[in-house]
N, CA, C and O atoms as a GROMACS GRO file, in nm:
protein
  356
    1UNK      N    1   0.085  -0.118   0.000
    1UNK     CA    2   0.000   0.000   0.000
    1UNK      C    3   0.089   0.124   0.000
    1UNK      O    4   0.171   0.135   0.092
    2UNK      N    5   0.081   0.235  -0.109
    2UNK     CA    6   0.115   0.350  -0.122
    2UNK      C    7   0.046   0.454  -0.062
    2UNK      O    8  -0.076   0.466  -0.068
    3UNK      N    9   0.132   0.540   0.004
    3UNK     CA   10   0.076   0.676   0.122
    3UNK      C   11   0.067   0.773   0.003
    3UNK      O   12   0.041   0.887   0.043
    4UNK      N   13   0.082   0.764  -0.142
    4UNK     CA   14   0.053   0.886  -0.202
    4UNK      C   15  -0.123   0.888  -0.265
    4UNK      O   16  -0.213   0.805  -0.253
    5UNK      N   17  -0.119   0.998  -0.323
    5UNK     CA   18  -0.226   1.026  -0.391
    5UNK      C   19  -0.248   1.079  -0.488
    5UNK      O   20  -0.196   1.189  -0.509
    6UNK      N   21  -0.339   1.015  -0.587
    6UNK     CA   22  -0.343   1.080  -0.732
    6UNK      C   23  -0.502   1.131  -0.776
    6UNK      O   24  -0.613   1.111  -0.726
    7UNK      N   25  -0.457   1.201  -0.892
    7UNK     CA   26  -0.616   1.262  -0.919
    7UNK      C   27  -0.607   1.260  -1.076
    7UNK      O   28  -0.524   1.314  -1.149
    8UNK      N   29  -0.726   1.172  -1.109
    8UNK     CA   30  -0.756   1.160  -1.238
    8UNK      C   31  -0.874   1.251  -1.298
    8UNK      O   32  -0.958   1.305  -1.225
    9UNK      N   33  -0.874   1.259  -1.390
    9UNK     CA   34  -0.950   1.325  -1.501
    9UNK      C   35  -0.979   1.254  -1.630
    9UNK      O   36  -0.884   1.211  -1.695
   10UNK      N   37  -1.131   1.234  -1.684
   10UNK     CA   38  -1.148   1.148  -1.750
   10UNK      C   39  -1.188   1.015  -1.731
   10UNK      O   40  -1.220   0.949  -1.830
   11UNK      N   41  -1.192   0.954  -1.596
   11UNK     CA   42  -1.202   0.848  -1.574
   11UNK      C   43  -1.294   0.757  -1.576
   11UNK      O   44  -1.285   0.660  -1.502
   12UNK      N   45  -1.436   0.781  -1.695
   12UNK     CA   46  -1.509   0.768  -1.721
   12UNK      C   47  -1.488   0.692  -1.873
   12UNK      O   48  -1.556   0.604  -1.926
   13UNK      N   49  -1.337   0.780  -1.932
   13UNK     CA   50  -1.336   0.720  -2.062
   13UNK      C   51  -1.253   0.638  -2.092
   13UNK      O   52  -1.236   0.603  -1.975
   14UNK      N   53  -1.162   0.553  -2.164
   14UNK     CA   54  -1.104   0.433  -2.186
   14UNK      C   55  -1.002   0.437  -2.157
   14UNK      O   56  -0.959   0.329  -2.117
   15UNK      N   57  -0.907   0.551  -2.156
   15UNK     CA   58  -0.778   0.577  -2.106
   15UNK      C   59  -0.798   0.536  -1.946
   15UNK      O   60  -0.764   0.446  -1.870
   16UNK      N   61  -0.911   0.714  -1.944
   16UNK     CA   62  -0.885   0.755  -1.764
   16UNK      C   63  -0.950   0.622  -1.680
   16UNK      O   64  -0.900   0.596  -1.571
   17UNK      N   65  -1.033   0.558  -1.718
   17UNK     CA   66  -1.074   0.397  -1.673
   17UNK      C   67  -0.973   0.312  -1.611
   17UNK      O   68  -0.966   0.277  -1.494
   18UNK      N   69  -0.890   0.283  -1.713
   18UNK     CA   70  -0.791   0.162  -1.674
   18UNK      C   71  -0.712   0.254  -1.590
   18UNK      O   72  -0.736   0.238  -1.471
   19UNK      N   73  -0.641   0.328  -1.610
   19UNK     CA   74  -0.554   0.470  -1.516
   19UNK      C   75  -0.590   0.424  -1.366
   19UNK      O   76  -0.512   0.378  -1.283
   20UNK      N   77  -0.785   0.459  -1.347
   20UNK     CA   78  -0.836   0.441  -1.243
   20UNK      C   79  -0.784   0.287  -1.156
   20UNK      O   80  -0.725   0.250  -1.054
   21UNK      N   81  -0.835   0.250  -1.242
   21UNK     CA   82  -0.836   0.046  -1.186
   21UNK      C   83  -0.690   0.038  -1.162
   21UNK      O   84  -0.665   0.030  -1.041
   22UNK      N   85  -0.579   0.040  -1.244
   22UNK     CA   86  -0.456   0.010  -1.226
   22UNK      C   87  -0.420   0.091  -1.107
   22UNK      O   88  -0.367   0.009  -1.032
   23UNK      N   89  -0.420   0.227  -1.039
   23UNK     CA   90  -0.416   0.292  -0.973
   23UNK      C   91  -0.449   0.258  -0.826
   23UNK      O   92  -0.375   0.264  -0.728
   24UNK      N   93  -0.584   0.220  -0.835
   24UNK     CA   94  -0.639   0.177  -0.704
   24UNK      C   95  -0.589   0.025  -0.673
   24UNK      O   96  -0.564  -0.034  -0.568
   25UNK      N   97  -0.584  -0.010  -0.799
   25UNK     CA   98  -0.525  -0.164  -0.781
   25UNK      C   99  -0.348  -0.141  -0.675
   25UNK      O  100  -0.324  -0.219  -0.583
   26UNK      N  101  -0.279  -0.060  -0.701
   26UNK     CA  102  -0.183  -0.018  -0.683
   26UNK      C  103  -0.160   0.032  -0.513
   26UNK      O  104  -0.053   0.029  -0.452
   27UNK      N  105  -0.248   0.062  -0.479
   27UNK     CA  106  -0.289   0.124  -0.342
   27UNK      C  107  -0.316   0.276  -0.390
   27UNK      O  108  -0.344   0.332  -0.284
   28UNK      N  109  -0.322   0.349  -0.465
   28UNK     CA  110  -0.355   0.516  -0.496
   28UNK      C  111  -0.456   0.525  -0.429
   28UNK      O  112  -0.548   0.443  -0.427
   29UNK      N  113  -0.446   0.652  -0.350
   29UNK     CA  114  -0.592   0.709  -0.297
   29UNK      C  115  -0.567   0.798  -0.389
   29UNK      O  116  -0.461   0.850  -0.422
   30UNK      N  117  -0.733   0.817  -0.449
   30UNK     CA  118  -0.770   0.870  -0.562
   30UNK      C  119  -0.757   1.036  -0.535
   30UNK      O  120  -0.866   1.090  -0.554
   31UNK      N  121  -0.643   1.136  -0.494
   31UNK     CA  122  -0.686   1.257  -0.475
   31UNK      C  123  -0.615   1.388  -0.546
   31UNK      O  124  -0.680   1.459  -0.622
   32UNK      N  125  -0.483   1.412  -0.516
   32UNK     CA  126  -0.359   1.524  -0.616
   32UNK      C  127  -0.266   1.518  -0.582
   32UNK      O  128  -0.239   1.628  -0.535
   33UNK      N  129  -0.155   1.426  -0.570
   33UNK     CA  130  -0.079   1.455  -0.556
   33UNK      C  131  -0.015   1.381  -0.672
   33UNK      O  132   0.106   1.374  -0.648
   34UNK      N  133  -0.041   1.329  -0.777
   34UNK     CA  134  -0.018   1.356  -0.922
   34UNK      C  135  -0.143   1.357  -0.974
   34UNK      O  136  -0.242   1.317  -0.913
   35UNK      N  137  -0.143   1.417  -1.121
   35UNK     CA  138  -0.254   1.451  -1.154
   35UNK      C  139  -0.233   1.329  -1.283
   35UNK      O  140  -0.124   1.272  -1.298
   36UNK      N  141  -0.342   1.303  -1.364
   36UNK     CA  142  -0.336   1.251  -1.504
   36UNK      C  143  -0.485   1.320  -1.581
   36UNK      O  144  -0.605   1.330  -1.552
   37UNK      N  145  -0.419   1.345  -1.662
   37UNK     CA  146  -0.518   1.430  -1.722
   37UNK      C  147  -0.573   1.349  -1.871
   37UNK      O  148  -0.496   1.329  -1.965
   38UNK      N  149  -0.713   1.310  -1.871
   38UNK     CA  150  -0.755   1.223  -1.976
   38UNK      C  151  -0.884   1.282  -2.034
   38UNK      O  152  -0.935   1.216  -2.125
   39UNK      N  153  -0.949   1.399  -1.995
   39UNK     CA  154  -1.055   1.448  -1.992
   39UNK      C  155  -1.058   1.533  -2.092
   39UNK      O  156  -1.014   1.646  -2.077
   40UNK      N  157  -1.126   1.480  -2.242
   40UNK     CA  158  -1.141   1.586  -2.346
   40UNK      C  159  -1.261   1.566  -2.424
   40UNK      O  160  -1.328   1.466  -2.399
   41UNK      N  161  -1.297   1.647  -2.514
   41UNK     CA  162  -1.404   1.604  -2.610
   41UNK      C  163  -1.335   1.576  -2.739
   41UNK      O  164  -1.282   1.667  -2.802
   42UNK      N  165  -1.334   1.438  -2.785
   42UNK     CA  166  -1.300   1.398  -2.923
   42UNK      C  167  -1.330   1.357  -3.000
   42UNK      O  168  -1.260   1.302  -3.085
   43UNK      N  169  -1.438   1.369  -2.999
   43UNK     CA  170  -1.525   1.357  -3.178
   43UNK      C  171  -1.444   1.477  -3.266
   43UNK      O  172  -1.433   1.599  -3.249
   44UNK      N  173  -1.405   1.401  -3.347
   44UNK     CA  174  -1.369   1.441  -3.447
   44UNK      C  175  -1.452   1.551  -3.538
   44UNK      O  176  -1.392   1.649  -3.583
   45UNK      N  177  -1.608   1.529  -3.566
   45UNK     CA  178  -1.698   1.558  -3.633
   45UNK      C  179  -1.742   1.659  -3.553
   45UNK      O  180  -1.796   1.755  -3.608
   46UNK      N  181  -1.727   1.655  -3.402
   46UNK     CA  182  -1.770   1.772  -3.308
   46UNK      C  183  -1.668   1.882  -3.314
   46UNK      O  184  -1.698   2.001  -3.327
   47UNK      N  185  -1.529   1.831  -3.303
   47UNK     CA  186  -1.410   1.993  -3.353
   47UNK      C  187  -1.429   2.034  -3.490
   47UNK      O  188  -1.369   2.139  -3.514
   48UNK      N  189  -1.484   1.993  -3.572
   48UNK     CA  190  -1.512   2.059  -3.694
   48UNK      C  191  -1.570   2.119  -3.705
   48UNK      O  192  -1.542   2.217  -3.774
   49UNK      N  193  -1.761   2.100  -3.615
   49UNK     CA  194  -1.845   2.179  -3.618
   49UNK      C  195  -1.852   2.229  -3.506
   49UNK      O  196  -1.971   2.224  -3.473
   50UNK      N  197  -1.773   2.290  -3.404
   50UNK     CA  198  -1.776   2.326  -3.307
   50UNK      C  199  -1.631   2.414  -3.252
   50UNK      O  200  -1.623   2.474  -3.145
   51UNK      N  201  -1.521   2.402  -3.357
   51UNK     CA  202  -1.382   2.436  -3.347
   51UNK      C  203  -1.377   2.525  -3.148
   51UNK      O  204  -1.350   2.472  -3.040
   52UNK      N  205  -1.410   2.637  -3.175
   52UNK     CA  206  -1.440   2.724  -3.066
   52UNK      C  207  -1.457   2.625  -2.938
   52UNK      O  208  -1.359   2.611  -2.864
   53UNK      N  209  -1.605   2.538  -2.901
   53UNK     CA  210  -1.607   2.510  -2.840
   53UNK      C  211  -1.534   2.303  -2.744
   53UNK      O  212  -1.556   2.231  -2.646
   54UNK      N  213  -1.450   2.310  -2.860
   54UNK     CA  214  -1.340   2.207  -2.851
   54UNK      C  215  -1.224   2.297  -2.806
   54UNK      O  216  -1.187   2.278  -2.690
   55UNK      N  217  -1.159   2.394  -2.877
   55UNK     CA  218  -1.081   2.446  -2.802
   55UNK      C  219  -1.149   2.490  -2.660
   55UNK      O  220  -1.078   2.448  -2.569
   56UNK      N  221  -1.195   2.519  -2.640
   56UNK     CA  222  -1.254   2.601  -2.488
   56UNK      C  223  -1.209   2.470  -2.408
   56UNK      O  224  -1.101   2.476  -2.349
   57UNK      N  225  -1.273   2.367  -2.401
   57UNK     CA  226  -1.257   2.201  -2.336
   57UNK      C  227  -1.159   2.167  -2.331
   57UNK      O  228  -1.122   2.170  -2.214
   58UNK      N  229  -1.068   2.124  -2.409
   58UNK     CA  230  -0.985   2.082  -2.429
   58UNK      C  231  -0.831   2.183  -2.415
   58UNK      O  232  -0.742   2.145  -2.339
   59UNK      N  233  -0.817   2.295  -2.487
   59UNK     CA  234  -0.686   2.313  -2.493
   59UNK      C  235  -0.708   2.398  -2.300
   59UNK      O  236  -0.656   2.351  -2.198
   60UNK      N  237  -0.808   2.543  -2.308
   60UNK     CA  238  -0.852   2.595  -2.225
   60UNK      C  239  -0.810   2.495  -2.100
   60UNK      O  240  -0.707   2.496  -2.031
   61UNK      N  241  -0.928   2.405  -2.095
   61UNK     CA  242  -0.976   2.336  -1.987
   61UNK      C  243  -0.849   2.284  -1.906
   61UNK      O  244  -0.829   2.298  -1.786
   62UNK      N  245  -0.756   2.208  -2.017
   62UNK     CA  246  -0.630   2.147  -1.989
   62UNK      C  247  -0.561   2.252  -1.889
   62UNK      O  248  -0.538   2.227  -1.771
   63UNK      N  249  -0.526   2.398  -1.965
   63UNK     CA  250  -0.456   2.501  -1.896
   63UNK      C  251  -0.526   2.538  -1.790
   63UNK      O  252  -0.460   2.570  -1.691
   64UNK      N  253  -0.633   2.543  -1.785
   64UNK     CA  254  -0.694   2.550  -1.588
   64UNK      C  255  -0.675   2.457  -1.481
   64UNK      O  256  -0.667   2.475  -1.359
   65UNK      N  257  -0.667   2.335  -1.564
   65UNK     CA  258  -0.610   2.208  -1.469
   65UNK      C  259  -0.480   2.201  -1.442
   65UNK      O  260  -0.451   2.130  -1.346
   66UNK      N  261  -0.377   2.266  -1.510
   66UNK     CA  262  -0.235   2.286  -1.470
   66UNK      C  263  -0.192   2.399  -1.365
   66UNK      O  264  -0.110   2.405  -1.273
   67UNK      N  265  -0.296   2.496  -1.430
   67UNK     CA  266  -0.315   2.636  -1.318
   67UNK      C  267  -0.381   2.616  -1.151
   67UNK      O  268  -0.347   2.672  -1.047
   68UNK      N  269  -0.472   2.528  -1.174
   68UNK     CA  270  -0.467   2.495  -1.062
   68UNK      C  271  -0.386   2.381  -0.977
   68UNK      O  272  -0.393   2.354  -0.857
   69UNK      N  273  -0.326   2.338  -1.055
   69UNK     CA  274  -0.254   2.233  -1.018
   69UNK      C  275  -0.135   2.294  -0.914
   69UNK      O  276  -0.116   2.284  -0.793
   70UNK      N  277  -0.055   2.372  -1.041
   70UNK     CA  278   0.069   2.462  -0.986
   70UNK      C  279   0.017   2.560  -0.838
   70UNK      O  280   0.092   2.571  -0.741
   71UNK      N  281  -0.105   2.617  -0.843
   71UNK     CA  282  -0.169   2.682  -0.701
   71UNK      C  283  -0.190   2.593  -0.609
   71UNK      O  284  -0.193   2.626  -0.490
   72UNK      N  285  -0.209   2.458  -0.650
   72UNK     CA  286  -0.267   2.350  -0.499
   72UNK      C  287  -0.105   2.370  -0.385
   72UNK      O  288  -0.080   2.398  -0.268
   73UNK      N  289  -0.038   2.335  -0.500
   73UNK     CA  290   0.149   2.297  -0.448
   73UNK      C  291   0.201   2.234  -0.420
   73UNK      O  292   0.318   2.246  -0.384
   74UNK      N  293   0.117   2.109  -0.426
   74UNK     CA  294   0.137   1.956  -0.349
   74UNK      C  295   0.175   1.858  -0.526
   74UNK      O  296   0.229   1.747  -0.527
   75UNK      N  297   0.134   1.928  -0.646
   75UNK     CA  298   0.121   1.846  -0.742
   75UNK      C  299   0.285   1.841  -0.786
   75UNK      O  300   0.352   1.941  -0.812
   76UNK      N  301   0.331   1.711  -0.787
   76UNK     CA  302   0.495   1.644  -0.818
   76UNK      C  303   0.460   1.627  -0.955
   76UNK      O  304   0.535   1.691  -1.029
   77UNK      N  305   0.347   1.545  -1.029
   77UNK     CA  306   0.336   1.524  -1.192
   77UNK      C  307   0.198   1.533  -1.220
   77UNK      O  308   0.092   1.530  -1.158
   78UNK      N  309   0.241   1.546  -1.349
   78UNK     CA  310   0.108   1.583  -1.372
   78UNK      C  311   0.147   1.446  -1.586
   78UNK      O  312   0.251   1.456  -1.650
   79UNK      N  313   0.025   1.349  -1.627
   79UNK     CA  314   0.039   1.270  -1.689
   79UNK      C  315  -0.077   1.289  -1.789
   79UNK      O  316  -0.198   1.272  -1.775
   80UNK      N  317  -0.004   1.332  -1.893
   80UNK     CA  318  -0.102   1.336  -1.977
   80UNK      C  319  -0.115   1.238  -2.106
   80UNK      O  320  -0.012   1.183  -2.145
   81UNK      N  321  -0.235   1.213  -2.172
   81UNK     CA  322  -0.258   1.121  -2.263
   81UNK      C  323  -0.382   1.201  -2.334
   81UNK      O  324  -0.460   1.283  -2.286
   82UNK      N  325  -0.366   1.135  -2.497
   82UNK     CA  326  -0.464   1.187  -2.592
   82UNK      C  327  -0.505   1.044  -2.687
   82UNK      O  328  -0.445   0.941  -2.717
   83UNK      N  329  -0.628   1.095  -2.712
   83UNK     CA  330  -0.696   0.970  -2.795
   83UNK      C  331  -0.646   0.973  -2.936
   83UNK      O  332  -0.576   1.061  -2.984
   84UNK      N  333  -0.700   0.848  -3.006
   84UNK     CA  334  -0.662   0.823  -3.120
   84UNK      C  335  -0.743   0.929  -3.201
   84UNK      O  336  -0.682   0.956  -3.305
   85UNK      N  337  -0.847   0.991  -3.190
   85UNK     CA  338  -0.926   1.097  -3.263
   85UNK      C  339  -0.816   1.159  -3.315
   85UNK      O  340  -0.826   1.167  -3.437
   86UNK      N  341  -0.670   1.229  -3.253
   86UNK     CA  342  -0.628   1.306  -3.292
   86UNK      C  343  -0.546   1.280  -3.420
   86UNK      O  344  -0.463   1.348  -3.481
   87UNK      N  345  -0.593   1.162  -3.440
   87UNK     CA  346  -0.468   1.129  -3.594
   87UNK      C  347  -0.550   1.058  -3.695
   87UNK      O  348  -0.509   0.974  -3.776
   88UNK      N  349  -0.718   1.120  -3.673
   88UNK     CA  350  -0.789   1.034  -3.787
   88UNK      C  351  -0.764   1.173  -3.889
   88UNK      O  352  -0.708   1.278  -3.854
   89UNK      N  353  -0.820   1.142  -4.022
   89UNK     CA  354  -0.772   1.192  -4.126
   89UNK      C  355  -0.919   1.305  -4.169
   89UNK      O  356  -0.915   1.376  -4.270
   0.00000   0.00000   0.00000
C-alpha cells in the first residue's frame, strides 16, 4: 500500500478507466498529488463543427487544470494522454 495520492481526469473514458483500476489496484488514494489528465471532447466531427467550443474544453480546460494544479502545491506530476481521434484523417 502506497501513502501517495493521485487525481484523475477522465475516468469515465477508456484511457482515464484503466488509469483508475490500475491505480487503485496499486494502493492510490484517488486525490492530487499527481494529476493525469484524460478528460477531453474527441469527436472528431464535433471539432469541426464546433472548433471554438473544442478548443474552450480541451486546450482551455487542460490550462486551468495545470493552473490549478501549480496553485494546490502539493502536485509532483502531472500525466497526460490523448486519444486516437487526434490522428484520424
Amino acid at each position: 500500500m502506497t501513502n501517495k495520492s493521485i487525481l484523475v481526469t477522465g475516468e469515465v473514458g477508456c484511457i482515464g478507466s484503466h488509469i483508475v483500476d490500475a491505480c487503485t489496484a496499486a494502493g492510490y488514494r484517488l486525490v492530487h498529488e499527481v494529476v493525469c489528465h484524460h478528460a477531453a471532447l474527441a469527436n472528431v466531427r464535433d471539432s469541426l463543427s464546433d472548433a471554438q467550443g473544442c478548443i474552450q474544453v480541451n486546450a482551455i480546460g487542460a490550462l486551468n487544470l495545470l493552473e490549478a494544479a501549480r496553485e494546490q502545491g502539493s502536485v509532483r506530476r502531472v500525466v497526460f494522454a490523448s486519444t486516437s481521434g487526434v490522428v484520424t484523417t
